[in-house]
N, C-alpha and C positions, 0 to 999 in steps of 0.2 A: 578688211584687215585693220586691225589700233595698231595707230602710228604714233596714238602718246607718249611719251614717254614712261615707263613706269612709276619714278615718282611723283608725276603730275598727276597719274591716275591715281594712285592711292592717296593724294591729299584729297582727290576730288571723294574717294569714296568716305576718308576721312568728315570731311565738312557733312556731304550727304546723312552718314552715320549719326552725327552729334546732332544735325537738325530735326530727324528722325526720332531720337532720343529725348530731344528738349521741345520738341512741338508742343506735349499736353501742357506742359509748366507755363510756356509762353502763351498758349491760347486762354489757362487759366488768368495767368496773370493780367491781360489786356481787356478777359470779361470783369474782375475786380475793379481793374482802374475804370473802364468807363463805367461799371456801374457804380462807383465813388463820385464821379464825378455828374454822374447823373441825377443822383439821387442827395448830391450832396450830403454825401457822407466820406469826409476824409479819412475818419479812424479806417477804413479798409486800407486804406494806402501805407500808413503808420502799419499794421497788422503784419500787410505783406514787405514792408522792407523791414521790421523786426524778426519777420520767419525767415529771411533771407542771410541778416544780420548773424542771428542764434543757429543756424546750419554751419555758415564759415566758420563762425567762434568756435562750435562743434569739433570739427573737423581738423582745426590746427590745435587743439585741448587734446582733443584723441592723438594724433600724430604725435605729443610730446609724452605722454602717458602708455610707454609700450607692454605688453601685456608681460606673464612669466616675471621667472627667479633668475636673475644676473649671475651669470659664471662668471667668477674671478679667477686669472692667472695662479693667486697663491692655494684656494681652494681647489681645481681641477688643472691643475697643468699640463696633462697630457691632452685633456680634449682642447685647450686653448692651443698648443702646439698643433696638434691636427688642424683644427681650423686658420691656424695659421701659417702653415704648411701648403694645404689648398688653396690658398689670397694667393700665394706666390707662384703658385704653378698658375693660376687663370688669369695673373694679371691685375685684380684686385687692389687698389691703392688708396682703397679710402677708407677714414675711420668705420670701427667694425665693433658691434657689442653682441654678444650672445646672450641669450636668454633662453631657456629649458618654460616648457608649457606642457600641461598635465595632457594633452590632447594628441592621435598622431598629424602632427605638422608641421613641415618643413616651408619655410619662408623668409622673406625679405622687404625690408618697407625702410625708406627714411623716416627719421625724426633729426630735431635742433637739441646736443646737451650742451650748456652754457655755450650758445647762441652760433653752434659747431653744426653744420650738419652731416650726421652719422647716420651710418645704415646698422641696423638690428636685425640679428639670423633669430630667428627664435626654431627651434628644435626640440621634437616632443619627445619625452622621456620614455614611448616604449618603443620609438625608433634607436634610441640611445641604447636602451634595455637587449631589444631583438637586433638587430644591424649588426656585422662584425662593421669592425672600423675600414676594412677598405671598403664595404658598402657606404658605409655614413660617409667617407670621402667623400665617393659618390655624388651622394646626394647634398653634401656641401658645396661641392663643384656647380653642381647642377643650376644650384641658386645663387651660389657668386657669380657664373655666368651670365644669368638671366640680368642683373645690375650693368652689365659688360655689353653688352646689347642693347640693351635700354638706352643706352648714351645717343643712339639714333633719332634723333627728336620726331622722326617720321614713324619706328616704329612704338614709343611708349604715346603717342599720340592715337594711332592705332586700337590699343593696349586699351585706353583711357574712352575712347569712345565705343569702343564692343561694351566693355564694362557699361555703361552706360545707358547702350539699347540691350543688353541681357537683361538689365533688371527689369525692365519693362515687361518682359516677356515674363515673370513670375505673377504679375499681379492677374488679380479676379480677372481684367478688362482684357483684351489687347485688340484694339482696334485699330496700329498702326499693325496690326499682325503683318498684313501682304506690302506693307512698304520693308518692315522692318527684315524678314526672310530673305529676302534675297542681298540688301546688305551683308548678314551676319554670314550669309552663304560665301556672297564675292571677297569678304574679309578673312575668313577661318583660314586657309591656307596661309597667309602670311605670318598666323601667330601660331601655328602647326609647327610650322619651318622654322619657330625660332625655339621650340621646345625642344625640336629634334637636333638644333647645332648646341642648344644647353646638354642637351646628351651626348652628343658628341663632347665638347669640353670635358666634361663629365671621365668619361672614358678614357680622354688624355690623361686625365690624373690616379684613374684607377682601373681603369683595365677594362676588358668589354666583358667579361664574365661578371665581376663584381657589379658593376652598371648595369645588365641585365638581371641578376637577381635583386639589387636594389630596387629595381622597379617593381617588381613581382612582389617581393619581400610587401613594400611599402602598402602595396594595395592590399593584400591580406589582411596585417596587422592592422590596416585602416576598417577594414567589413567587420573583424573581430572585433574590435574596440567598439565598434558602433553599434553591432549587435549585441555582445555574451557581455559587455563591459557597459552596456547604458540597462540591460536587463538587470544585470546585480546591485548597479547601483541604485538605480529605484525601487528595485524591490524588496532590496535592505532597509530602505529611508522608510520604506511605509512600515515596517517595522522598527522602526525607530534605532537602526543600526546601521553600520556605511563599513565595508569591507577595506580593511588596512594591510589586508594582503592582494590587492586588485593586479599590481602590475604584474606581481610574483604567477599567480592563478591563471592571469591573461598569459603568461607564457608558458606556463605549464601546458593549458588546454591547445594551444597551437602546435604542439607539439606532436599531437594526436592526430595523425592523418585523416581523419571526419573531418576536423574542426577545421583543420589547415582545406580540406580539398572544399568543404561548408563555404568557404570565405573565398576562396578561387570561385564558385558559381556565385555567389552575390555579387563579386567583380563583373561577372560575365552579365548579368542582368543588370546591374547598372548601366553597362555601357552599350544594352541593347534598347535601354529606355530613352537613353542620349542620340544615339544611331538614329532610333523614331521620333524621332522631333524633327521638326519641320526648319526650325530657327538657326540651326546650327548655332547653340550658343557655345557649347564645351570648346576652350582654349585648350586643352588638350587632347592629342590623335589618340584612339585606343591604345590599351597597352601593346597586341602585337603590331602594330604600324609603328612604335616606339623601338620595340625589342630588335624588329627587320632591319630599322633606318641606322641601327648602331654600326659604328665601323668594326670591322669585324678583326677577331687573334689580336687584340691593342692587349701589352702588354702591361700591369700597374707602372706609375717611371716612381715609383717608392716602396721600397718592401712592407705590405704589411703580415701583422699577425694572423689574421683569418678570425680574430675571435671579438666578441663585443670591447668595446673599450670601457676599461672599469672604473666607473665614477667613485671617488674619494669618499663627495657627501653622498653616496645614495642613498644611504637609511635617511638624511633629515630632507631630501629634495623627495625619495619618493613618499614623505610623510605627509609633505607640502600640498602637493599634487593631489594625494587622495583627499587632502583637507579643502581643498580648494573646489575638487568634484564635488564634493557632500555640501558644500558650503560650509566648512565650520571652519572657515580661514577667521572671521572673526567672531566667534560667538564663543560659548566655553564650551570645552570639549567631552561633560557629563551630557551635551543635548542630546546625542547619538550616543550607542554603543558601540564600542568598534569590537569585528568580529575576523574570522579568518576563513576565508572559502576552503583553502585547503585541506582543513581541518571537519569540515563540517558530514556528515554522513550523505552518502549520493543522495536519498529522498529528499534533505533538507536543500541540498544546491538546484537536482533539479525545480523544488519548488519558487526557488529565486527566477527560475525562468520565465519568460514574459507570457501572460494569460490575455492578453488585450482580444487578441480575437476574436476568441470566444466567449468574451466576455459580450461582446460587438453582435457577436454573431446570435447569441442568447437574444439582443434587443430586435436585430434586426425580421429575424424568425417570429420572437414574439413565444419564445420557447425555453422553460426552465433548464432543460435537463439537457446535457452534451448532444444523448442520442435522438433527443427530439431535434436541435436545435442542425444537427450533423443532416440529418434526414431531409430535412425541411430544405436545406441547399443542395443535395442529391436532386430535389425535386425538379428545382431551378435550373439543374445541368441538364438534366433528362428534357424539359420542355422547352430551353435556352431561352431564359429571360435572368439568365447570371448574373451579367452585366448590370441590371438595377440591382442584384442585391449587393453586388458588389460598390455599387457606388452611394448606397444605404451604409455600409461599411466604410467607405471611408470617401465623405463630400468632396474631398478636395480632388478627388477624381474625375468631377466636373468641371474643372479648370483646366485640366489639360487637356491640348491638344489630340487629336481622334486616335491621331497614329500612337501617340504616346501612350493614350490611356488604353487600347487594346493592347497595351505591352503589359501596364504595371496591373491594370484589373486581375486579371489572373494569379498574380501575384498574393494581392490582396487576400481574394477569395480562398484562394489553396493554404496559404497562414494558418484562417481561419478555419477552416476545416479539419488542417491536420491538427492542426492543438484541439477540438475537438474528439477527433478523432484518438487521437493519443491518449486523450482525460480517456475514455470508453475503454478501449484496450488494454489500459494498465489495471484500471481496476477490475478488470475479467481475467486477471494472471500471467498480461504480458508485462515482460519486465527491459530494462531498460539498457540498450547495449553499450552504451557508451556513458561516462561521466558528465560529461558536459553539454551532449547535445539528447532532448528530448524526443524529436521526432526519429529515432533509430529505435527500433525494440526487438524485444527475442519473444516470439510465442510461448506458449506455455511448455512444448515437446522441447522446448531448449536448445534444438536445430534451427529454425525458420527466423530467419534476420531480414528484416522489412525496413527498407526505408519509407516512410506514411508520402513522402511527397513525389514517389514517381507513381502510386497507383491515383493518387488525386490531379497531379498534373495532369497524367492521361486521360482522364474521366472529362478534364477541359478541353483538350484537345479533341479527343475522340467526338464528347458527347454521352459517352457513355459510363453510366455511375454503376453501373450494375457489380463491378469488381468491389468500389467500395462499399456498395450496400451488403457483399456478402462477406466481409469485415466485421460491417455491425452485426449483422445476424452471427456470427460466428460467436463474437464475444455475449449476446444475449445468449446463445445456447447453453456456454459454458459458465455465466452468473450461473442460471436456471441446475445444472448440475451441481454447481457446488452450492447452490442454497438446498439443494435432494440432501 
């Protein structure tokens, strides 16, 4: 039985953690110095306390440099009431500045303005856009909380040292892997528990219904944005135009039960790729250990509307935003043309959608044509050597860890397949059921509604491609008649 006390032991796992974390630097740094001194060569010593110097400088340059567009009191008042509204309910006493960023993001960081130190919310404009205001309460609360807690010097110490060994765990190496594991392991519960009392505050100021679908809400909008919202934007730019209707479109398409239920399974696969990892780095519990842990029938203690809160500037803030995606925050704005998704005819949006792939999948195969290129990874399923092609697909597959990449491979490959597969089918006269999302299609009889990724997922599971190869045979058949 531990007789330690509890905060004895988590300094201890504290300290363990950060040495953990700073081993490589420290090992590097003491091969440097004596080989400086060995070799008499001082510039190494000079080198490394410049590299050292120009990281700190770094780092407090950054901290006074907060990213986002400053909400002012006279410009947005009701949101500055909101978020002033929630300071007071959580408790909140210190300087506070908001800031709007084109990305979904809710957050909190110090910085020094005239030599004050202030804390900055920054808050992404299509949580602003999609959130009714008791949600964004919510999620206001959630991160004035988290400052509220913090004040524990035992737990932002914590905080400070996970961060620290997680990043290690991203790079090419990890060779403190098996010291590093079982830290991040003995640690996670503690910054679980403090996510789960910032939802709890949370729900003091907005209710437990609200609090619950802010969470939900939050991660949709986040998969959406990341998916249908990085695809348009890029695939606009290589035509040399950037979409000025992004935020409008992005809410339009969630709107659409595909796209909304689309963005619930990426949620759900993300956090089955977290789950498999061995590191337990995620500071955050999945979402239903979130939704469970909330206090439950909490009433809002302030009446809200139920509806978004409507921004004064949104036209020149959501202009900002899309200018700042595109990058023509400073360049002149004839570089790009700006265009309107909404407006655009289905063939032209769906072709904004991402072709990576099979683009991928063409090299990987070694094969021109979809149906060559579709086939040739049928083959791989049927004889199970997927796995290399999938990681021909995408290298960085060989960086993670075993249990992760048996997660995300699949992933990968079935991508690539279904875009594929989809290129094959539309052009044999299937057509496309949905606006927004590609892989849904209607056969030609205009009854038959095929999602492309539960008969490919299957075919990985199973092993067996035989359902998809009678896909492609179908759509050769029908070229073959309609060239008759």
């Amino acid at each position: 039985m531990d007789i330690r006390p509890q905060p004895l032991r988590e300094w201890l796992l504290i300290g363990a953690t950060l040495t953990v974390a700073w081993l490589p630097h420290v090992v590097v740094g003491i091969a440097l110095t004596i080989a400086s001194l060995a070799f008499h060569t001082p510039w190494m010593l000079v080198w490394l306390g410049g590299m050292f110097v120009a990281g700190v400088t770094r780092g407090f340059m950054n901290g006074d440099q907060p990213p986002g567009r400053a909400v002012r009191p006279e410009d947005e008042p009701e949101l500055v009431a909101l978020v002033r509204d929630v300071a007071e309910r959580v408790g909140f006493r210190e300087p506070l500045l908001v800031r709007i960023v084109p990305d979904v993001d809710a957050s909190m960081g110090p910085v020094k303005v005239g030599g004050v130190r202030t804390y900055v919310l920054l808050l992404g404009l299509p949580l602003l856009r999609m959130l009714t205001d008791a949600q964004l309460a919510s999620v206001v609360a959630h991160e004035l909380a988290h400052v509220h807690h913090a004040r524990d010097r035992r737990m932002s110490a914590l905080r400070f040292a996970r961060a620290c060994l997680a990043d290690r765990m991203d790079s090419r190496f990890r060779p403190l892997g098996p010291l590093a594991a079982p830290l991040l392991r003995a640690t996670q519960p503690r910054v679980w528990e403090a996510e789960t009392a910032s939802d709890a505050d949370a729900v003091r100021v907005a209710g437990t219904a609200a609090t619950a679908e802010a969470l939900r809400r939050t991660g949709t909008i986040h998969a959406a944005f990341e998916g249908l919202g990085a695809d348009w934007m890029l695939s606009a730019a290589e035509q040399e135009t950037y979409p000025e209707d992004l935020y409008e479109a992005l809410e339009s398409a969630l709107a659409e039960p595909l796209v909304a239920d689309r963005s619930v399974l990426a949620v759900t696969m993300e956090e089955e790729e977290a789950a498999a990892s061995p590191y337990a780095v995620e500071d955050h519990p999945p979402l239903d250990h979130r939704i469970a842990a909330l206090p439950a029938d909490v009433e809002a203690a302030t009446p809200y509307t139920g509806t978004p809160l409507a921004l004064r500037t949104a036209e020149s803030v959501e202009r900002w935003c899309v200018r700042l995606l595109a990058g023509l925050e400073d360049t002149p704005a004839d570089d790009l043309r700006p265009i309107r998704l909404l407006d655009l005819p289905d063939d032209r949006l769906h072709a904004l959608s991402d072709r990576t792939g099979l683009t991928l999948l063409k090299g990987a195969t070694g094969h021109e044509t979809p149906e060559e290129a579709v086939a040739a990874a049928l083959d791989t399923v049927a004889d199970g050597t997927w796995p290399r092609l999938a990681r021909r697909l995408e290298p960085q597959l060989r960086r993670l860890p075993a249990a992760v990449r048996s997660v995300a491979a699949p992933q990968v490959l079935s991508t690539a397949v279904v875009q594929g597969l989809e290129s094959v089918l539309h052009a044999a006269g299937w057509a496309h059921a949905n606006r927004w999302i590609n892989s849904v299609l209607v056969a030609p009889d205009g009854t038959t509604v095929l999602d492309l990724y539960e008969p490919v997922t299957a075919a990985l599971e199973d092993g067996d491609p035989e359902p998809v190869r009678a896909l492609l045979a179908t759509a050769a058949t029908t070229r073959k008649e309609t060239a008759a």
